[in-house]
C-alpha positions as CSV (number, residue, x, y, z in Angstrom):
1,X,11.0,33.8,-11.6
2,X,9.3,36.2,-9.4
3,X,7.8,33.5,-6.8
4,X,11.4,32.7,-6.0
5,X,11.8,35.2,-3.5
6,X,9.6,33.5,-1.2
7,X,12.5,31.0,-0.7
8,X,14.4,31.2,1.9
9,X,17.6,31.2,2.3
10,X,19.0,28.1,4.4
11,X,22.1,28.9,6.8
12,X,23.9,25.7,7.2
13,X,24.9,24.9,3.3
14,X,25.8,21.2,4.2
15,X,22.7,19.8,4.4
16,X,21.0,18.6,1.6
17,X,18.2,17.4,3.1
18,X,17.4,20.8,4.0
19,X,17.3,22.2,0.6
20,X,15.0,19.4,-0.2
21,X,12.7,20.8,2.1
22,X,12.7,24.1,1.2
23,X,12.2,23.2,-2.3
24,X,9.4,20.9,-1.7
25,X,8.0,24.2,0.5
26,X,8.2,26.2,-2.4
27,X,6.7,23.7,-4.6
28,X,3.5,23.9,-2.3
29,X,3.6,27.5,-1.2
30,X,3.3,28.6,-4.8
31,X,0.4,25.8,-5.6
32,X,2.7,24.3,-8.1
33,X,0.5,22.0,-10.3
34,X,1.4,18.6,-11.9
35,X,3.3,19.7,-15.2
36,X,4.3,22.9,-14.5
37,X,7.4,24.3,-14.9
38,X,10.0,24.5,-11.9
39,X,13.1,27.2,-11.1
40,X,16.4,25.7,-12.5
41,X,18.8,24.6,-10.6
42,X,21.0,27.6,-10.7
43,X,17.9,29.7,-9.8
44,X,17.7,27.8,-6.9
45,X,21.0,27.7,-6.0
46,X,21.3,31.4,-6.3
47,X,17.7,32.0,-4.1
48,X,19.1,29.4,-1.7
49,X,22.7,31.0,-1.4
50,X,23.8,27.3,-1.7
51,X,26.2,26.3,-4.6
52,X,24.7,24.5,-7.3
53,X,26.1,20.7,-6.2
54,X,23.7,20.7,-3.3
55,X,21.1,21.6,-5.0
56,X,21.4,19.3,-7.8
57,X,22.0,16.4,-4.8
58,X,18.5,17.8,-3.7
59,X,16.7,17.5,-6.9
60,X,18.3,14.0,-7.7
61,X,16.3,12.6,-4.7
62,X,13.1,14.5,-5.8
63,X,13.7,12.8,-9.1
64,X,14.2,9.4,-7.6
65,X,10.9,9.6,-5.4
66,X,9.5,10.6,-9.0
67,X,8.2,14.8,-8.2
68,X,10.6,16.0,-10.4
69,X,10.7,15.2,-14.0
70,X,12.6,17.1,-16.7
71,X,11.1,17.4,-20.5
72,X,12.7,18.5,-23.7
73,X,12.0,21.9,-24.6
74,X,10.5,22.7,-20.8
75,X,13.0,21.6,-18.3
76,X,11.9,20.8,-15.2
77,X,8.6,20.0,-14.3
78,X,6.3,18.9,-11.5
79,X,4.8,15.4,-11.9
80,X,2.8,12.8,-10.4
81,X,4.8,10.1,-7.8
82,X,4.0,6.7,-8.2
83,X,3.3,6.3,-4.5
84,X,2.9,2.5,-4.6
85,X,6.5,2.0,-7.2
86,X,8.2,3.8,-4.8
87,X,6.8,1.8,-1.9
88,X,8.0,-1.4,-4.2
89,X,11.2,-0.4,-4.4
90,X,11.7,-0.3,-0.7
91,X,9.7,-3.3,0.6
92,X,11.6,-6.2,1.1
93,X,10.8,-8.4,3.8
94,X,14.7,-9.5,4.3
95,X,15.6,-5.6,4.7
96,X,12.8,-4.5,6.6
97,X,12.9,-4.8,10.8
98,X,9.9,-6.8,12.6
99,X,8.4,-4.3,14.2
100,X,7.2,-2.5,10.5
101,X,6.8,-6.4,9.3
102,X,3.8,-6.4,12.1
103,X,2.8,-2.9,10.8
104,X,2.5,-3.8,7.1
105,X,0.5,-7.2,8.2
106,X,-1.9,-5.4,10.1
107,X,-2.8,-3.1,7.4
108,X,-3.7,-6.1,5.5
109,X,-6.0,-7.1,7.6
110,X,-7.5,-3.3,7.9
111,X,-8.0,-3.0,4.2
112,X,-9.8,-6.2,3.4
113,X,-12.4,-5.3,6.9
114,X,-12.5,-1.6,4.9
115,X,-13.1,-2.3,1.1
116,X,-16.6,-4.2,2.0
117,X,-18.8,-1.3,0.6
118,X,-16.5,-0.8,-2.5
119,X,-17.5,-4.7,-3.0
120,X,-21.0,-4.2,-2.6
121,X,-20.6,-1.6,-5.0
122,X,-19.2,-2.8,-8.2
123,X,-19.1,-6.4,-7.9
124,X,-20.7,-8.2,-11.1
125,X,-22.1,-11.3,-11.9
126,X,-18.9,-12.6,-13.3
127,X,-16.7,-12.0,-10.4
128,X,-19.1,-13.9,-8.8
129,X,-19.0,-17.0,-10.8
130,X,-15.0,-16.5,-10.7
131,X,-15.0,-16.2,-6.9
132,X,-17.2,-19.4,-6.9
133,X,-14.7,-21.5,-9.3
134,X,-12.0,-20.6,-6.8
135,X,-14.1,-21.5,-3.9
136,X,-14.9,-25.0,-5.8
137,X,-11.5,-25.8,-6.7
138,X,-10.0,-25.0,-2.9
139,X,-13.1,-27.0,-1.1
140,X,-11.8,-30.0,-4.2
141,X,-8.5,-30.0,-3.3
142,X,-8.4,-29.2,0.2
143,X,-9.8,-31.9,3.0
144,X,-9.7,-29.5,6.0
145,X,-11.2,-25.6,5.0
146,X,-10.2,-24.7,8.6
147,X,-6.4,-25.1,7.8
148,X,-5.2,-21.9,5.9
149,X,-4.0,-22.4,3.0
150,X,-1.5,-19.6,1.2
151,X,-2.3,-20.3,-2.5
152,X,-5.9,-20.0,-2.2
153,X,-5.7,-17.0,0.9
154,X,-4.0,-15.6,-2.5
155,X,-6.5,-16.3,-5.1
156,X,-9.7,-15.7,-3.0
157,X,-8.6,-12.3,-1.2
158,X,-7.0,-11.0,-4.7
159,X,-9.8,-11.6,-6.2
160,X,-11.6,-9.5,-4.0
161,X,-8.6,-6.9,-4.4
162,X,-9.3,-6.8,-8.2
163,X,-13.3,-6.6,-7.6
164,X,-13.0,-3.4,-5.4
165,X,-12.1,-1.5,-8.8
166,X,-9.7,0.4,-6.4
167,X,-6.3,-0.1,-8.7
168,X,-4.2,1.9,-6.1
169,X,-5.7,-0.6,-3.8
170,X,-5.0,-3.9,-6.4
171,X,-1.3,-2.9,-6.7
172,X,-0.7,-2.4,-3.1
173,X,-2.2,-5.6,-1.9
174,X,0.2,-7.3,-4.3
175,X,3.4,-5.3,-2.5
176,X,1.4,-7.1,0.7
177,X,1.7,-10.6,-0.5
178,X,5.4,-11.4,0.3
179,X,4.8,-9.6,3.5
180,X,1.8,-12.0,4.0
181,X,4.0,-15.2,2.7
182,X,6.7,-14.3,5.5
183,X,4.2,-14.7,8.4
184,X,2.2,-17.4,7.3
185,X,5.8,-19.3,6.9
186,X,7.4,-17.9,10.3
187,X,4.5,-17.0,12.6
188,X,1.7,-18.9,11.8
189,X,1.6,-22.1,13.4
190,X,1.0,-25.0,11.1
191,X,0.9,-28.0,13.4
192,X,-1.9,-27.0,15.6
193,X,-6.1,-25.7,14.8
194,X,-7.2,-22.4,15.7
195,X,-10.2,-22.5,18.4
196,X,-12.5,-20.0,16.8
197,X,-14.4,-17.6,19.2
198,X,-17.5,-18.8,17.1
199,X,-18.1,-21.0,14.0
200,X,-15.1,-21.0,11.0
201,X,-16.0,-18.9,8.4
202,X,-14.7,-20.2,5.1
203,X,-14.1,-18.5,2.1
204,X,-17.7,-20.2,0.3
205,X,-19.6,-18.4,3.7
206,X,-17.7,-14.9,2.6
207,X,-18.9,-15.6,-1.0
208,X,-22.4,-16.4,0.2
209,X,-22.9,-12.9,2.3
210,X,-21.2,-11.3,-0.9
211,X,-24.3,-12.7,-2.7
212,X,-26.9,-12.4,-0.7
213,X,-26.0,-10.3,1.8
214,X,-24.9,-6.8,3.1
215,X,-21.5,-5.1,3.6
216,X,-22.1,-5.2,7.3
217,X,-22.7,-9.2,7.1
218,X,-19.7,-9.3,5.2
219,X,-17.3,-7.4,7.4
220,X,-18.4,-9.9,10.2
221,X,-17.9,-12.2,8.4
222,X,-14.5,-11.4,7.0
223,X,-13.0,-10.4,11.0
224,X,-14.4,-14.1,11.8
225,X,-12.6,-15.8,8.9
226,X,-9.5,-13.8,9.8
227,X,-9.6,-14.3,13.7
228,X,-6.2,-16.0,13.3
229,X,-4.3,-13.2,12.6
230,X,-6.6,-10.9,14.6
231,X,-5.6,-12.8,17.5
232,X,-1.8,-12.6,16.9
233,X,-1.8,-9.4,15.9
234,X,-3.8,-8.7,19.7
235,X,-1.7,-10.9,21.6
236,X,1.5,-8.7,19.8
237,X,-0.3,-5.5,21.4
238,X,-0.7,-7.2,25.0
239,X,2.9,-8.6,25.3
C-alpha cells in the first residue's frame, strides 16, 4: 500500500510498545475508518524495518484492546473498541490501588450531578411511577431514610442511570457499583449520622424535583442528598 511510506521507521527494534505507536499513528494519519482494511503484518514489518515477531506482538495488543479485528476474505480491519468492556476487564477493586479507588468514586458522584438535563429530557411517565415504587418500598422497609442504605442507593440511582437513555453511561455506572460497594463497606461510617449542612434530602425529595421541578432544582438537590461522600471526598483533598 502506497500510504505506508508515511511510516516511519523505528530505530530501537526491541520495543514493542513503540511499534504500537507507530501503527496506531498511521492508523490516524491516514484517517483510517472503522472497517477498513489495514497493511499486513509483513507490510508492516517490512515499512517498520522490524521483523515480523514484533509486529505481530504489536498487533496482538491492538487486538486485545479490540482496534484491530481480522475478517475472512479481508484480513485485517479497523473496528470499533468497546471502551467500557475493556474498562471491565481491568476494574477490580482488589487489584486496583486507593488512590484510583478515590478517583473512580468521585466520578460517580460527577456523573449523577451531570446527567440532570438528560433526565429532564427523556424521562416518561413510567419511570416515574417505577422510581416512585422504589421510593415506597425503601421508605416501607427502612425506619431511618437518613441512614444510607446500599441496596436501594442501587435501585434508586440505577434507575436514574437507565432513565438518562445514555447506554454508554448505564454500562459504566454498573462497572461503578463494586467500586461504590467497597467504600460504603470500608469508608463509610455506619455507626454514626451525618450532620447535614442543611435539611436531608431523601430519595422521595429527588423524585419530587424530578416531577415538578427543574434540572437546576434537581442538581441541588442531588449534591445535598450526596453531601456524605462530597464531604469525604473534600476532606481527602484537604488532608
Amino acid at each position: 500500500m502506497k500510504y505506508l511510506k508515511k511510516i516511519k521507521p523505528l530505530k530501537n527494534l526491541s520495543l514493542v510498545d513503540k511499534v504500537e505507536i507507530r501503527i496506531i499513528e498511521f492508523l490516524k494519519e491516514n484517517n483510517l475508518k472503522v472497517g477498513d482494511s489495514i497493511p499486513k503484518e509483513l507490510e508492516f514489518a517490512e515499512a517498520l524495518g522490524v521483523s515480523r515477531t514484533v509486529v505481530r506482538e504489536a498487533i496482538l495488543r491492538l487486538r486485545t484492546l479490540g482496534i484491530i479485528e481480522s475478517k475472512k476474505h479481508k484480513g485485517m480491519v479497523l473496528t470499533e473498541p468497546d471502551i467500557i468492556l475493556n474498562i471491565e476487564k481491568a476494574l477490580d477493586t482488589k487489584l486496583i490501588g486507593e488512590e484510583m479507588l478515590k478517583d473512580i468514586f468521585e466520578l460517580r458522584l460527577i456523573l449523577e450531578m451531570g446527567m440532570a438535563d438528560l433526565l429532564f429530557a427523556r424521562k416518561t411517565a413510567e419511570d416515574l411511577i417505577e422510581l416512585d415504587k422504589i421510593v415506597k418500598k425503601e421508605e416501607k422497609d427502612l425506619f431511618d431514610s437518613t441512614i444510607f442504605s446500599l441496596e436501594y442507593e442501587i435501585r434508586f440511582h440505577g434507575k436514574l442511570y437507565e432513565m438518562s437513555g445514555n447506554n454508554t453511561l448505564q454500562r459504566f455506572q454498573n462497572l461503578l457499583l463494586p467500586v461504590f460497594q467497597y467504600y460504603h463497606d470500608k469508608k463509610l461510617p455506619t455507626d454514626e449520622k451525618f450532620e447535614y449542612s442543611q435539611k436531608f434530602v431523601s430519595h422521595r425529595d429527588i423524585l419530587n424535583h424530578l416531577v415538578n421541578g427543574s434540572p437546576e432544582s434537581f442538581r441541588n438537590a442531588m449534591r445535598q442528598h450526596l453531601e456524605p461522600h462530597f464531604d469525604r471526598v473534600l476532606n481527602w483533598i484537604k488532608a
